[in-house]
C-alpha positions in Angstrom: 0.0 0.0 0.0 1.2 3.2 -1.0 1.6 6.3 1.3 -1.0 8.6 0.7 -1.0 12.3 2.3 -4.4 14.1 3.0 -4.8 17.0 0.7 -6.0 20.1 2.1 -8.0 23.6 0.6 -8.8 26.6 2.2 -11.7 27.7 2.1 -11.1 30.2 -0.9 -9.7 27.6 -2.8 -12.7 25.4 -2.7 -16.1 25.1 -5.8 -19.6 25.3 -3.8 -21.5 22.3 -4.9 -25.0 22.8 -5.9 -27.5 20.6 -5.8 -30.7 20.3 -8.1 -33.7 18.4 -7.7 -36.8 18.0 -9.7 -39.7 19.8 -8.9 -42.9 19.2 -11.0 -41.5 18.0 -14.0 -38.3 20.1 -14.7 -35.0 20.6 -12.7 -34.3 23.7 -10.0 -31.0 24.3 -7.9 -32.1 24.0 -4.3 -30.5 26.8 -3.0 -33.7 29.1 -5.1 -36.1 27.6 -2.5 -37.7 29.4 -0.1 -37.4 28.2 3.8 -40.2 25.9 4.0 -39.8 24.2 0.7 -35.7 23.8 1.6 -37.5 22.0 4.4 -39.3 19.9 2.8 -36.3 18.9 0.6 -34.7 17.8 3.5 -37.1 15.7 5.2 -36.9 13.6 2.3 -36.6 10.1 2.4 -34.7 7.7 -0.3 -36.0 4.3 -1.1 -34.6 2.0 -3.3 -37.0 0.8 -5.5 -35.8 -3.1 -5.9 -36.3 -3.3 -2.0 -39.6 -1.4 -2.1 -41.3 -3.7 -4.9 
């Protein structure tokens, strides 16, 4: 196994990652929703659906 050092950024040298989602048909960065619906985005829950079946 080869040595491997941890790599480090500051903060400024770090890319925000922005997440989309689809709402209603078409695609929309969650960071444009308001409070509630950021809310509601995060109470989501995952299934997977060869389990669920």
């Amino acid at each position: 196994m080869q040595n491997q050092q941890a790599i480090e950024l500051k903060d400024e040298e770090r890319t925000r990652c922005e997440v989309w989602t689809r709402v209603m048909g078409y695609h929309r960065p969650v960071a444009s929703f308001n409070t509630g619906k950021q809310g509601e985005f995060h109470e989501r829950r995952h299934f997977d659906q060869q389990r669920a079946g």
